[in-house]
C-alpha positions in Angstrom: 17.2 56.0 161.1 13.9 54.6 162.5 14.1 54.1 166.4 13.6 50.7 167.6 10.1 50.0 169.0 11.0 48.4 172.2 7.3 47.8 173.7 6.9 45.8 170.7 9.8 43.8 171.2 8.8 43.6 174.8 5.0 42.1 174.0 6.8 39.5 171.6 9.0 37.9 174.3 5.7 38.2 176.7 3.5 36.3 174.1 6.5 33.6 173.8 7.2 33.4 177.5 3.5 32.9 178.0 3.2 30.2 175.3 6.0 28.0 176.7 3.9 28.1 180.1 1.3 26.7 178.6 2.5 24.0 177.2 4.6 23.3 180.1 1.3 23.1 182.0 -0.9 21.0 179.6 2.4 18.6 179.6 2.1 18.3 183.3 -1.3 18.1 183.5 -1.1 15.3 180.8 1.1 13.6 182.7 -0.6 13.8 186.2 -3.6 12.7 184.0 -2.2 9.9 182.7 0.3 8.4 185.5 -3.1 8.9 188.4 -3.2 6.0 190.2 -6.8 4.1 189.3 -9.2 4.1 191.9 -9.8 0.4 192.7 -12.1 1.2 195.2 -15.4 0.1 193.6 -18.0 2.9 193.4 -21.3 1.9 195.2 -23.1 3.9 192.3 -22.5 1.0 190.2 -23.1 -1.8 192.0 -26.8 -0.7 192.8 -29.7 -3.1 191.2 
């Protein structure tokens, strides 16, 4: 009977553990992105002649 290659088993659940923190963290950042408050403060870059 082969034995059971638990480091390989271990990298998987890394790997998947890692990938679900990612996309918890673009979906944050897409939401922090998207609910910012505008700046209505009007940039004095732009109003220059």
């Amino acid at each position: 009977m082969a034995k059971t290659n638990y480091s390989f088993e271990k990298r998987q659940r890394e790997l998947a553990k890692k990938k679900q923190q990612d996309a918890k963290q673009a979906k944050k950042k897409a939401t922090r992105e998207s609910t910012k408050p505008g700046d209505t403060r009007p940039d004095p870059s732009e109003n220059q002649a």
